[in-house]
C-alpha positions as CSV (number, residue, x, y, z in Angstrom):
1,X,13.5,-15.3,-35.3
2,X,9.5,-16.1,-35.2
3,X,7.0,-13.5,-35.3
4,X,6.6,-14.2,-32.1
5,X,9.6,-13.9,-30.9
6,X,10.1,-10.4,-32.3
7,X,6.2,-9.6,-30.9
8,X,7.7,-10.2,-27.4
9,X,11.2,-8.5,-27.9
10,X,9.1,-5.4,-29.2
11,X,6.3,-5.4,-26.2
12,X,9.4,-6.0,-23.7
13,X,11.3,-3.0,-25.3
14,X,8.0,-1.0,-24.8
15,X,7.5,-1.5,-21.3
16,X,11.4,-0.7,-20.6
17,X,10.7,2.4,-22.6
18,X,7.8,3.2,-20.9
19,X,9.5,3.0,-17.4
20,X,12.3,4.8,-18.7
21,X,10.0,7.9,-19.7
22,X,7.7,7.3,-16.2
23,X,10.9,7.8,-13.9
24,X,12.1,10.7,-15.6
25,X,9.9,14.1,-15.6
26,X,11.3,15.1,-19.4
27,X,13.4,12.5,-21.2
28,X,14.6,13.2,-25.2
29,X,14.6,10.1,-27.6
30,X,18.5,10.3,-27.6
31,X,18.6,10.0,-24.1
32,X,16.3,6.9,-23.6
33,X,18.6,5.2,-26.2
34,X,21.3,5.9,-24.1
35,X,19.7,4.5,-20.5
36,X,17.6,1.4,-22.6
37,X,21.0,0.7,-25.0
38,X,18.0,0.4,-27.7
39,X,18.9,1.5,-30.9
40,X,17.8,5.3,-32.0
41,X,15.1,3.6,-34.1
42,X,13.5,1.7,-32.1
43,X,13.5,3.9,-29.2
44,X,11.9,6.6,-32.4
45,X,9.5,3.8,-33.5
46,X,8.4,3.2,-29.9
47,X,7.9,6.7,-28.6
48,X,5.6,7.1,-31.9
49,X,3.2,4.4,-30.5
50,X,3.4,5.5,-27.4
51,X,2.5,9.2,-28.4
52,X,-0.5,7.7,-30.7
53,X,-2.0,6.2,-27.4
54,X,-2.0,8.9,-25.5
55,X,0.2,7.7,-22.8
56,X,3.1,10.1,-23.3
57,X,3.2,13.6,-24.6
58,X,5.7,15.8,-26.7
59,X,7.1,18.9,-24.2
60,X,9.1,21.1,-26.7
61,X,12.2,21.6,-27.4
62,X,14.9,20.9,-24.9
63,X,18.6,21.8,-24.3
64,X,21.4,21.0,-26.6
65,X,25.1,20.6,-25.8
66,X,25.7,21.2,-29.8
67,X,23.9,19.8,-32.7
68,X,20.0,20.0,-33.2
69,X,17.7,20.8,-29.8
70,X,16.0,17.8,-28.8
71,X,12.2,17.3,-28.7
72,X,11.2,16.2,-24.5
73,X,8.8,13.8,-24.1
74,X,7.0,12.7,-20.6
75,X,4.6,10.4,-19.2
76,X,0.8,11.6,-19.6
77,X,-0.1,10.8,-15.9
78,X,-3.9,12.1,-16.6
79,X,-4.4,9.6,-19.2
80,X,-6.0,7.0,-16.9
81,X,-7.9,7.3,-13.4
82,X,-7.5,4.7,-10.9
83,X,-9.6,4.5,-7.8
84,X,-8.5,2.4,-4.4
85,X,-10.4,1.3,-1.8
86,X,-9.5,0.1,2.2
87,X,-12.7,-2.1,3.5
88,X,-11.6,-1.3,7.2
89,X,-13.5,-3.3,10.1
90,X,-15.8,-0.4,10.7
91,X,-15.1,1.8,8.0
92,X,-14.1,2.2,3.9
93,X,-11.9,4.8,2.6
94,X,-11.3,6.0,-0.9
95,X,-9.0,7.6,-3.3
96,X,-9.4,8.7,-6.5
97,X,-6.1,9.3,-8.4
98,X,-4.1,9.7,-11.9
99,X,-1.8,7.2,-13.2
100,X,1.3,8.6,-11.4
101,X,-0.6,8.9,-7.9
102,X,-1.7,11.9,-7.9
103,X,-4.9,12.5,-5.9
104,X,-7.8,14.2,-7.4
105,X,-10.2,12.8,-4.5
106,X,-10.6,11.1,-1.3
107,X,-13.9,10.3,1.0
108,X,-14.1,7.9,4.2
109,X,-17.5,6.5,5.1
110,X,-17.7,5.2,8.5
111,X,-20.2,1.8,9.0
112,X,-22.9,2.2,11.1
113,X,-23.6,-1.2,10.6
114,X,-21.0,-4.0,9.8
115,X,-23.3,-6.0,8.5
116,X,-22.3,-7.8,4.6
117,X,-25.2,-5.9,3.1
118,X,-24.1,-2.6,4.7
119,X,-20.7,-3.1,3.8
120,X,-21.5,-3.9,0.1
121,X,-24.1,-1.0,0.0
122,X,-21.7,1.7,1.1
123,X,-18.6,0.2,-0.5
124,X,-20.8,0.2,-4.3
125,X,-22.2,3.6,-3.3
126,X,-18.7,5.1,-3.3
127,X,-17.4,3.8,-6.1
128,X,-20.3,5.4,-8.1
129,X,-20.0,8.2,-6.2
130,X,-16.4,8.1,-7.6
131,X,-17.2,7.4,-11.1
132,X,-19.7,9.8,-11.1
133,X,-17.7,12.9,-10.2
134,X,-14.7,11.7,-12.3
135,X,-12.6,14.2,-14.5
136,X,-12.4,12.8,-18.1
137,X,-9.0,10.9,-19.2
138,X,-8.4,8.8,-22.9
139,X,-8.9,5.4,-21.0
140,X,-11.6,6.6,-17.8
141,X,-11.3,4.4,-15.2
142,X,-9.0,1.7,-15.5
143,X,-9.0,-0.5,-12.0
144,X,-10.1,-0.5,-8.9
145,X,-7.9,-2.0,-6.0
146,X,-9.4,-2.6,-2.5
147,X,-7.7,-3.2,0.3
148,X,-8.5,-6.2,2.2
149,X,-8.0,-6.4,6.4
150,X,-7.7,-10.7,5.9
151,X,-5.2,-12.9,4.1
152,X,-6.2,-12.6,0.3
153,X,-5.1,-15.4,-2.4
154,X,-5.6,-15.1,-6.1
155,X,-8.0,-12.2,-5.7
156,X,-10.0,-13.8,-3.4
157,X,-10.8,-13.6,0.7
158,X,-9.6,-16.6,2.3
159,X,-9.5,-15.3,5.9
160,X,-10.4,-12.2,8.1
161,X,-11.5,-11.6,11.6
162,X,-13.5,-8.5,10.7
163,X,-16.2,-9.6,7.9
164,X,-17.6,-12.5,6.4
165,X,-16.4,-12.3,2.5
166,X,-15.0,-16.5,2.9
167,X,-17.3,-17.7,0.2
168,X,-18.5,-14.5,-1.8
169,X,-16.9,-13.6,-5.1
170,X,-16.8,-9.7,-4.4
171,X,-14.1,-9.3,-7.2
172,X,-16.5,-11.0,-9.6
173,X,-19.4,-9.2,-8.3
174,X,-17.6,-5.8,-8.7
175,X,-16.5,-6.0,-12.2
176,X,-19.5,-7.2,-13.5
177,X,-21.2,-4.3,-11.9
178,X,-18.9,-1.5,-13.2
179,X,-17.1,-3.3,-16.3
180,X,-13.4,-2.6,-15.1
181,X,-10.9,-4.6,-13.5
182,X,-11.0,-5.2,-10.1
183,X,-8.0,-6.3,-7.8
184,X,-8.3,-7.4,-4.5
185,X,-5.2,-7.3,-2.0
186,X,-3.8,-7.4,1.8
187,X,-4.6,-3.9,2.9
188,X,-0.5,-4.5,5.0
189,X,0.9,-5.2,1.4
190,X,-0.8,-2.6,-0.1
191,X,0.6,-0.1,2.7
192,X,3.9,-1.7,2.4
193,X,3.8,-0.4,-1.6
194,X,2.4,2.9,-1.3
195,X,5.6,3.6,1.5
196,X,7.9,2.4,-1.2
197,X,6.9,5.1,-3.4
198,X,8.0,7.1,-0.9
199,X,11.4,5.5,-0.3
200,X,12.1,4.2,-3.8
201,X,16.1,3.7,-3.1
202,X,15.5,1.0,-0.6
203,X,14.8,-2.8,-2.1
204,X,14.1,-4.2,0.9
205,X,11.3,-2.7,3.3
206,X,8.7,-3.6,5.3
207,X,5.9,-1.9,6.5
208,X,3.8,-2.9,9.7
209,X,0.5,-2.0,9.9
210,X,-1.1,-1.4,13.4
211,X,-4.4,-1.0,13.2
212,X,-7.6,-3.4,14.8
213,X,-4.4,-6.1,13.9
214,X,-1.1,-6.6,12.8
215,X,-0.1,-7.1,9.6
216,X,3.4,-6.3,7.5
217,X,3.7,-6.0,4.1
218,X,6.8,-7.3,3.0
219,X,9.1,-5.9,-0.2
220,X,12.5,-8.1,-1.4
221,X,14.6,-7.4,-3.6
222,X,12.0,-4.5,-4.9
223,X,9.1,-7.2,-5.2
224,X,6.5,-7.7,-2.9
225,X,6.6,-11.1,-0.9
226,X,3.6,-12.9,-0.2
227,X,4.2,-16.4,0.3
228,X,2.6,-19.5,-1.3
229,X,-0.9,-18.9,-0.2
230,X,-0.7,-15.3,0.4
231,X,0.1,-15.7,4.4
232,X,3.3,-14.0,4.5
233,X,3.1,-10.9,6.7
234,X,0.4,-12.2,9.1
235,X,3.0,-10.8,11.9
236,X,-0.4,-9.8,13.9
237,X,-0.2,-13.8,14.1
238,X,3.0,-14.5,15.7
239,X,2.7,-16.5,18.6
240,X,4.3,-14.2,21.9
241,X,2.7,-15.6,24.7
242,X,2.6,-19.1,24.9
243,X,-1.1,-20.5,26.0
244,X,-2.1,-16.6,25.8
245,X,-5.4,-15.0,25.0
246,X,-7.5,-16.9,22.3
247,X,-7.4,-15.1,18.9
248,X,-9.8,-15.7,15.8
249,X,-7.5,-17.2,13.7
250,X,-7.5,-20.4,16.2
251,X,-4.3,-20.2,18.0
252,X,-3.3,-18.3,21.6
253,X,-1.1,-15.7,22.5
254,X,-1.2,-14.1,19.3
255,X,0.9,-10.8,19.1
256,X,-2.3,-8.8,18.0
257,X,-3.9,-9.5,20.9
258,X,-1.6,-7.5,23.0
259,X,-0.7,-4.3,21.0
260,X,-2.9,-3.5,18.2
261,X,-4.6,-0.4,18.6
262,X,-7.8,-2.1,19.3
263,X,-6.1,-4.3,21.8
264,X,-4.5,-1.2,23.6
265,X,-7.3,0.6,23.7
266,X,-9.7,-1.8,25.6
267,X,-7.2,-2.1,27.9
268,X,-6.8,1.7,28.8
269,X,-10.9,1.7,28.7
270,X,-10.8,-1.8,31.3
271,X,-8.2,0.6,33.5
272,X,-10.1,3.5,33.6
273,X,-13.7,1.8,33.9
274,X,-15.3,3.4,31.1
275,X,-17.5,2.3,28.9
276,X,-15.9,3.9,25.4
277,X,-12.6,4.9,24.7
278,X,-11.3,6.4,21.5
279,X,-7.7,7.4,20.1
280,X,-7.9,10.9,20.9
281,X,-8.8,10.5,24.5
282,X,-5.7,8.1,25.0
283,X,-3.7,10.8,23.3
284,X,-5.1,14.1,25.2
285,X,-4.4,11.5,28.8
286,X,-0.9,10.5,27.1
287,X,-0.3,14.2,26.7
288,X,-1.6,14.7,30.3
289,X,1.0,12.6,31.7
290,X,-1.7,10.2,32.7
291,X,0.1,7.1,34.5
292,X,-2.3,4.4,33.5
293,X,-1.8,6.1,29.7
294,X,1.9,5.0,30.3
295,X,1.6,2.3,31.4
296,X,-0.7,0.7,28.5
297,X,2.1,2.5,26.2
298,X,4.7,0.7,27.8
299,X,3.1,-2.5,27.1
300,X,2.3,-1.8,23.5
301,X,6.1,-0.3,23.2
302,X,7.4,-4.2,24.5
303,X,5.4,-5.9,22.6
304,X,5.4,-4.3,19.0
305,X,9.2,-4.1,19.9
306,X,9.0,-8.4,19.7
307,X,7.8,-8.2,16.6
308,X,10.6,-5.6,14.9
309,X,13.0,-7.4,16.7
310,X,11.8,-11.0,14.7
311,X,11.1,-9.3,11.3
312,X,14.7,-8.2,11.4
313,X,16.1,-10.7,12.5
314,X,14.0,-13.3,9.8
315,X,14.4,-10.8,7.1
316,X,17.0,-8.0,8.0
317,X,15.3,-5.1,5.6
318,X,16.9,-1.6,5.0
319,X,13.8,0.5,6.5
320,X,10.9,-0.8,8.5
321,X,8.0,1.3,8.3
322,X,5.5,1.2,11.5
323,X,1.9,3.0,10.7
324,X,0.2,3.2,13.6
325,X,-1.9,6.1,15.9
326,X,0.5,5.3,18.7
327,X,4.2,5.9,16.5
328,X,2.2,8.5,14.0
329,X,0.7,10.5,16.6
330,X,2.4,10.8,19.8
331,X,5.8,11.8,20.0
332,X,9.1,10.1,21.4
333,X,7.3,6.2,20.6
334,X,9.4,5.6,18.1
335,X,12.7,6.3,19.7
336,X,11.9,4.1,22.8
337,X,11.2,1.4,20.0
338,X,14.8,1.8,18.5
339,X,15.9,1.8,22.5
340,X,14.9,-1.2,23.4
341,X,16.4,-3.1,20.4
342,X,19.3,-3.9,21.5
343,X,20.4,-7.1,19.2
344,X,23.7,-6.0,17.4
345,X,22.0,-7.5,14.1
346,X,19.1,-4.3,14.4
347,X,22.0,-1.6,13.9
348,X,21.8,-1.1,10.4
349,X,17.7,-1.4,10.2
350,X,16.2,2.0,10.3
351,X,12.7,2.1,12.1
352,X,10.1,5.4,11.3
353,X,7.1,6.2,11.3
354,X,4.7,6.6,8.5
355,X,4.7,9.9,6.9
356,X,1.1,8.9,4.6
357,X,-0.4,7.4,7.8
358,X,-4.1,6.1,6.2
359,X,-3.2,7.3,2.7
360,X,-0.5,4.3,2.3
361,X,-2.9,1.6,1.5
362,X,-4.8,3.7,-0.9
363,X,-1.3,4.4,-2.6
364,X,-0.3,1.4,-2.7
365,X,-3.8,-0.1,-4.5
366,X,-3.5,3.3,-6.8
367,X,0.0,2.0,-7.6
368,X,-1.1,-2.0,-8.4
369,X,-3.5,-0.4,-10.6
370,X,-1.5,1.5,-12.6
371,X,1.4,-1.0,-13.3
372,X,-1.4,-3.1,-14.3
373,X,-3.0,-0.8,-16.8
374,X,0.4,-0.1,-18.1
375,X,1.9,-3.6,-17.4
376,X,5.0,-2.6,-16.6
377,X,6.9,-4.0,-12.8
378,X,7.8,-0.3,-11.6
C-alpha cells in the first residue's frame, strides 16, 4: 500500500470518526470501535488528534457494565463559529451559530433601497457587525453561507428576478474582504437542509419555499439534488397555465405567478382597492372571516396544491415540507392541502408545515458551513 493510499484510508477513517462522535452526545473509544468496526487503535490514535485540535473534548468517566470505567468523549460544538446569511428581495437576515447549529445571534435588516450598492452595504455591514460581536472559539469564524433567492451554479448567480448579481463575483468579493470562505447557495436548498435537521430519519424530503416565488429544495437518498446546472427545484417555474401571465424568467403561466405570497397578496390588495397590503392585514381579514380573504386563499390553496401534487408524483418523497405565511400562520391551510390531493400515489407523502419558518435557510447555510469546515457529508 502507497503512502497515499494509507493518507486517504486514515483521513477517511477520521471523518467516520468524527460523525460517529458528532451524532452521539457522549461516545467512549470502545464504543466508536464497535459502530466504525475500526480497530481499538486506531479509533485511540484518532480520538488523540482529534482531542489535540480541539474539535472534541474528554467528558469523564462513564458507566461500566464490568471492567475499567470508560473515559466519554463529545463533539466541541464551540470550537468554530459559522455565520449564514438570506439576501431576501427586500430584505437580509442573519445568524450567527456554533458548529452544531446552535444560535448565539440573529439580526434582519430590512432594504430601504434595493439598489446593488444598498444591498452590498447592508449585507458587508452585517457581517462586521457579526464578526465584531463574536464570542471567541479555537478556529473564529470559519464560513459564511448566503442564501441566494435565484438559481446559483458553482458559487455563482446565474439567474434571479429580485437583484442584479448576473455578472458580479460577490463570493470573490466577500472573501477577499473578510479572509474566510464564502459559499453561495439557493436560499430553497438551503431551507430544504436546515428542515432535515429537523427530520433526520427521512432520506427523501423536500421543502417548498413560498415566499416573493417558489422554489423547493430537493433531498435524495440523504443528498441534496440540484441538477446539472443548479436548476433543479425551480418549481416556482412550472408552467400551470398555458399562455398565462408573463413571468421574468421568459416563459407564461408560471406557477409563481399565481400563489406566491407576493402574488396573493396583490391580488387581495387589487380586490380590496387599496393601495398597500401586508401579511398581517390578510391574516387579521382571514381571521375576520373576510370573503374576498377566502377567496384569494382558495386560489393559493389550488394552485400550490398543483405543484405538491407534481413533486410527488416526479419524486414521491417521505415528507414535503411547505414554509410559507399562508401554511405557517393561519390555521386549517394545510389540511385543505392534504384534502384536495386526492391521487392514490399522495397517500404515503406526509405534507406539514414548517416548524423554523425563516430560521430554515439560515440553518441550512449554518449546516453547509460546518460539514465544510469539518469535511465530513453529515
Amino acid at each position: 500500500m502507497s503512502v497515499t493510499d494509507r493518507y486517504v484510508i486514515r483521513e477517511m477513517n477520521e471523518k467516520l470518526v468524527l460523525t460517529t462522535i458528532i451524532h452521539k452526545e457522549a461516545i467512549s473509544r470502545a464504543e466508536i470501535s464497535k459502530q466504525t468496526h475500526l480497530n481499538k487503535a486506531t479509533v485511540s490514535s484518532i480520538v488523540g488528534s482529534l482531542l489535540a485540535n480541539d474539535l472534541i473534548l474528554e467528558l469523564g468517566i462513564g458507566q461500566s457494565s464490568g471492567g475499567r470505567k470508560p473515559i466519554m468523549v463529545t463533539f466541541n460544538n464551540k470550537a468554530g463559529i459559522s455565520l449564514s446569511l438570506d439576501l431576501g428581495p427586500d430584505y437580509i437576515s442573519s445568524m450567527l451559530t456554533y458548529l452544531n447549529g446552535d444560535v448565539i445571534r440573529q439580526k434582519t435588516e430590512l432594504l430601504a433601497k434595493t439598489d446593488q450598492e444598498t444591498r452590498l452595504s447592508t449585507l458587508k455591514a452585517l457581517i462586521e457587525f457579526h464578526i465584531n460581536q463574536m464570542p471567541a472559539s479555537t478556529y473564529g469564524l470559519i464560513g459564511i453561507c448566503v442564501g441566494i433567492h435565484g438559481i446559483v451554479k458553482d458559487n455563482q448567480l446565474v439567474f434571479s428576478p429580485f437583484y442584479d448579481f448576473d455578472h458580479y463575483d460577490l463570493k470573490l468579493e466577500l472573501e477577499q474582504l473578510f479572509k474566510v470562505p464564502v459559499i453561495l447557495e439557493n436560499e430553497a436548498n438551503l431551507s430544504a437542509l436546515g428542515e432535515k435537521q429537523s427530520a433526520p430519519l427521512s432520506s427523501n424530503l423536500i421543502s417548498i419555499s413560498v415566499k416573493n416565488g417558489i422554489g423547493a429544495g430537493i433531498i435524495l437518498n440523504d443528498s441534496l439534488f440540484t441538477g446539472i446546472n443548479g436548476y433543479a427545484g425551480e418549481v416556482g417555474h412550472l408552467i400551470t397555465v398555458p399562455n398565462g401571465k408573463p413571468c421574468p424568467c421568459g416563459n407564461c403561466g408560471c406557477l409563481e405567478q399565481y400563489t406566491s405570497e407576493y402574488q396573493i397578496l396583490k391580488l387581495y390588495q387589487k380586490e380590496l382597492q387599496v393601495s398597500k397590503m401586508t401579511f398581517s392585514q390578510f391574516k387579521e381579514d382571514y381571521q375576520a372571516n373576510h370573503p374576498l380573504t377566502r377567496k384569494c386563499m382558495e386560489i393559493f390553496i389550488q394552485y400550490i396544491t398543483i405543484g405538491v401534487n407534481n413533486l410527488i408524483t416526479i419524486f414521491n418523497p417521505e415528507i414535503i415540507i411547505i414554509n410559507s405565511k399562508f401554511t405557517n400562520q393561519i390555521d386549517g391551510v394545510i389540511d385543505q392541502i392534504k384534502a384536495n390531493l386526492n391521487d392514490k400515489m399522495n397517500a404515503q407523502t406526509q405534507i406539514k408545515a414548517s416548524t423554523l419558518h425563516e430560521k430554515a435557510t439560515l440553518l441550512g447555510g449554518a449546516h453547509v458551513n460546518s460539514t465544510r469546515f469539518l469535511q465530513i457529508h453529515n
